[in-house]
N, C-alpha and C positions, 0 to 999 in steps of 0.2 A: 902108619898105624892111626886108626880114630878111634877116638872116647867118646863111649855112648852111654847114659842112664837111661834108667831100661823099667817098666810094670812087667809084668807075664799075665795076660789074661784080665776079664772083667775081676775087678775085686781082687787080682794077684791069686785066682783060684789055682793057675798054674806052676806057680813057686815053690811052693813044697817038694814036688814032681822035681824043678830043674834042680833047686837045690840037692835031689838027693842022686842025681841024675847026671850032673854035673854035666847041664843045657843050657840055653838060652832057646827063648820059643815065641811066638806068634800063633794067630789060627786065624782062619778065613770060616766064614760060613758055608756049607758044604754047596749051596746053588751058587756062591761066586767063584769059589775053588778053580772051575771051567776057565772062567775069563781070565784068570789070573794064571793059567797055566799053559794059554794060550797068545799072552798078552795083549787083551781085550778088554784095557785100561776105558773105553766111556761105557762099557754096558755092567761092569762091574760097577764104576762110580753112578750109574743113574739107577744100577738095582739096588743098591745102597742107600741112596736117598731116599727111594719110595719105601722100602722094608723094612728099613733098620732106625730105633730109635737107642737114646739114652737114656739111662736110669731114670735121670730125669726127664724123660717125653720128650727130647727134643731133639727133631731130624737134622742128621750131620748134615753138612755145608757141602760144598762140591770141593772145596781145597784138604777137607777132613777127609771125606771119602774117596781121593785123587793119593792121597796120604797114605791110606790103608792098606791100598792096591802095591806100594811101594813097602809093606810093613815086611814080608816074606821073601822078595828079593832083598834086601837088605839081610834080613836075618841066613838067608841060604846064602849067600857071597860076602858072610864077615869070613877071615883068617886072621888072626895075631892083632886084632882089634882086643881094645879094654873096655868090659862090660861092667858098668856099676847099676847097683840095686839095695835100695834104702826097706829095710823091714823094722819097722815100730823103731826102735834105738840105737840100732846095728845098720851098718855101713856094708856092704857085700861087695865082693871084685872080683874078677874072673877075668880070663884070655880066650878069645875064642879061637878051635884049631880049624883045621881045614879037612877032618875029616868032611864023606858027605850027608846031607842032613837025614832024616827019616820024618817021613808024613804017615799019621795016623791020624783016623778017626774018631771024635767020644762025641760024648753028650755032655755040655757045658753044666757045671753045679751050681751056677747063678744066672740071675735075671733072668729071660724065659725060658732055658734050661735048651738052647736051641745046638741044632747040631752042627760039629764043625771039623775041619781039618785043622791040625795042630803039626805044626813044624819044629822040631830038635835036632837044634842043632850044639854037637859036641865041643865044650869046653875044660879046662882046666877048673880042678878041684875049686870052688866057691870058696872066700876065704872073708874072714868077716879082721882080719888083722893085716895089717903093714909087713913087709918083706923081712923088716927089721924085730916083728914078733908081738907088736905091740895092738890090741885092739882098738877098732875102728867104731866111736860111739858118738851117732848124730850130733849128742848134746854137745860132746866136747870138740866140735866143729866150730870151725871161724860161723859168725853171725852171714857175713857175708858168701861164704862155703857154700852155708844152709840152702841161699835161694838157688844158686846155680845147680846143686844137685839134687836136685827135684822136676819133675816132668810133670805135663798136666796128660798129657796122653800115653800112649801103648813105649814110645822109645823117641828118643832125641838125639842127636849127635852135637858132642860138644864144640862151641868156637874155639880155636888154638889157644886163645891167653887160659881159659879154663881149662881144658884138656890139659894143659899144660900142666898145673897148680895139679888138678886132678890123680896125674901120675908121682908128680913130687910128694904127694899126701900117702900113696900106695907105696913106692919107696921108701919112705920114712923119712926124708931127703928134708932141706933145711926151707921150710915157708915163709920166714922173714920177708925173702922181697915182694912179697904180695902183701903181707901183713904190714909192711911198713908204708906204704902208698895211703895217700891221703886220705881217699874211700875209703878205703877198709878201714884206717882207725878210726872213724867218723861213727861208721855203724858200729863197729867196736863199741865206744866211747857213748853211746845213746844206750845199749843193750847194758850197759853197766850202771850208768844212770838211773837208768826205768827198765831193774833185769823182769819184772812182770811182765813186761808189750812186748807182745806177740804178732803184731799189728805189721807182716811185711809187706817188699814190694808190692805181690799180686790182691793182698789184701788192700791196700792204698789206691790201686788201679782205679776196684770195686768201688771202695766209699765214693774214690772220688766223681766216676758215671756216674752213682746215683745221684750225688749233689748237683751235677751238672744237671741231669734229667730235669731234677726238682725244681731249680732255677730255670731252665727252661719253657718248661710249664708256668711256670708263677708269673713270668715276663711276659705270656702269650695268650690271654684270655681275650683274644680279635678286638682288643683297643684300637682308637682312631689316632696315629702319630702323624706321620707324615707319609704314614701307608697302612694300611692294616695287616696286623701282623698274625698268621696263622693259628687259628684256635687248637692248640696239644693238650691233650689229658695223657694223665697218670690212672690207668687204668689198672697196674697191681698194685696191691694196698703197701706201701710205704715199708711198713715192719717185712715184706717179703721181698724186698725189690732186689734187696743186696747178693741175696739168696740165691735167687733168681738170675742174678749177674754172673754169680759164683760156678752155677751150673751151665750157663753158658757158654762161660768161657772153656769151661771142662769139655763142653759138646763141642768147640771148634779145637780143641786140644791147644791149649794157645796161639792158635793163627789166624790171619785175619779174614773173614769171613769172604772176603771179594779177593784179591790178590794170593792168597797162600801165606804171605811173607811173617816170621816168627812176630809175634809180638811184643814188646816191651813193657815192660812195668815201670813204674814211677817209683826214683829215690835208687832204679839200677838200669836206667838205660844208657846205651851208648848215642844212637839216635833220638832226639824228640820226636820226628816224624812217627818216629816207628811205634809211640808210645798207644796203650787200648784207647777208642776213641768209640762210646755208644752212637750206633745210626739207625734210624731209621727205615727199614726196607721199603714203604711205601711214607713218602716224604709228606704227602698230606694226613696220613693216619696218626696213631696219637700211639702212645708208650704203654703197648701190650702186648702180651705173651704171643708168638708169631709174626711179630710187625718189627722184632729187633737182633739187630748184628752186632756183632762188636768187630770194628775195623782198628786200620792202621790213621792215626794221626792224620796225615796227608792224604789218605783217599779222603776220609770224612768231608773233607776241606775240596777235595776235587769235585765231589758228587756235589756237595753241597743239596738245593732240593732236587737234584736232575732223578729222572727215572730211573730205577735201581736196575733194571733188565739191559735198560738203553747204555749205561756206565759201566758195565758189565764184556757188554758187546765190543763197546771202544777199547778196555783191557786187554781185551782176547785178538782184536786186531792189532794192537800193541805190539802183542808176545810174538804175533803171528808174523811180524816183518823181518823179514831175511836182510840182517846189516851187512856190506861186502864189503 
């Protein structure tokens, strides 16, 4: 069984429908529908990137749109998986069955209103309470609960130590031993401190790129050291930058823009490597809308100034070697 947190749709326009429906759903755009039903995984992810933007104007990645393609397989072969779904203060849970799904057609109620295939598939009664009868309310969530069960994209599948805690919380079952580990009373123990800061992991990521950016910049206006070092401008205005960050990371759905691989946040990673790391795409260009990724820790560090196309290449022959 896997543990999944789950959106439905731009804006969760679809939630209402599953909840009353008692569904779990995705949708494709009706011109990729084809590829996806064919299994014609690059002309879907490259019709995706030229066509499809996000809220905020900004073209998915090829690991986002490589993502996508995988959103409705996932959804058509869950059985006896655990679906969770966060709405404003309420916690939602469900079991998906193994009836078969059903694909229909509408016209989306947000963003350009564009047309789509919609996949439902049949689950158990939505329930917003514990097995044991007690309601499930975001606020009264561990601090540390909070980040894990939130998703920056369309659905996520939990790691086991979460999923885990996940289904204990659904049970009504005893959470002590997670609560008692040192992490968690740490973040405990600050959220009681300073119950106002709101300020979590994926927020801390944020600040911390942009400070980095800023420092960067401020270091590199083509001084004579013992090399000269690359003239970078900050070319969005300071007050937007964060903003900016904020919506990108949401356009890569938290992954890293080159690799695919989940992202980590700072103050909840398990790996540093793995932690957001602002780059670059063109290494001699400067810090503007178009010209910026958010990677993983160690690629940052591998690209370093290399060409983003040529780094890209070596990845992909990377993946491509057959280990015997």
């Amino acid at each position: 069984m896997k543990v999944f947190i789950a959106n439905f749709g731009r804006e969760n326009y679809a939630w209402p429908e599953c909840l009353s429906r008692s569904t779990i759903a995705t949708m494709n755009d009706v011109s990729v529908q084809g590829f996806w039903e064919v299994g014609d995984r690059e002309n879907y992810i490259q019709n995706r990137m030229k066509n499809d933007k996000t809220a905020a104007g900004i073209t998915p990645t090829r690991p986002v749109a490589s993502r996508w393609f995988n959103l409705m397989t996932t959804i058509v072969e869950s059985a006896g998986d655990v679906w969770i779904h966060r709405e404003k203060d309420r916690l939602w849970w469900t079991t998906s069955l193994a009836e078969a799904p059903m694909f229909e057609k509408l016209k989306e109620p947000v963003g350009n209103h564009r047309d789509v295939i919609i996949c439902h598939k049949a689950c158990e009664a939505w329930s917003n309470k514990n097995r044991r009868g007690n309601r499930l309310d975001w606020s009264g969530l561990h601090p540390r609960a909070r980040e894990f069960l939130f998703t920056e994209g369309t659905l996520q599948q939990l790691k086991p130590s979460n999923a885990e805690y996940a289904q204990t919380l659904i049970e009504g079952g005893d959470l002590s031993p997670w609560h008692d580990l040192r992490e968690w009373q740490v973040k405990a123990s600050r959220r009681r401190v300073n119950p106002g800061i709101t300020f979590n992991a994926r927020q801390k990521s944020i600040a911390y790129m942009a400070m980095m950016a800023k420092g960067t910049v401020a270091r590199s206006n083509g001084q004579q050291v013992l090399r000269t070092v690359k003239n970078k401008e900050l070319r969005i205005p300071e007050n937007q930058l964060e903003t900016y960050l904020a919506a990108l990371l949401e356009a890569q759905e938290g992954l890293c823009a080159i690799t695919g691989l989940q992202l980590q946040f700072h103050g909840d990673e398990d790996d540093k490597e793995l932690l957001c790391s602002l780059d670059r795409i063109d290494s001699n260009g400067h810090y503007e809308i178009g010209n910026l990724q958010i990677v993983c820790q160690f690629v940052n560090r591998w690209k370093s100034d290399g060409d983003d196309g040529q780094f890209r290449q070596l990845i992909e022959l990377v993946r491509e070697v057959d280990i015997r």
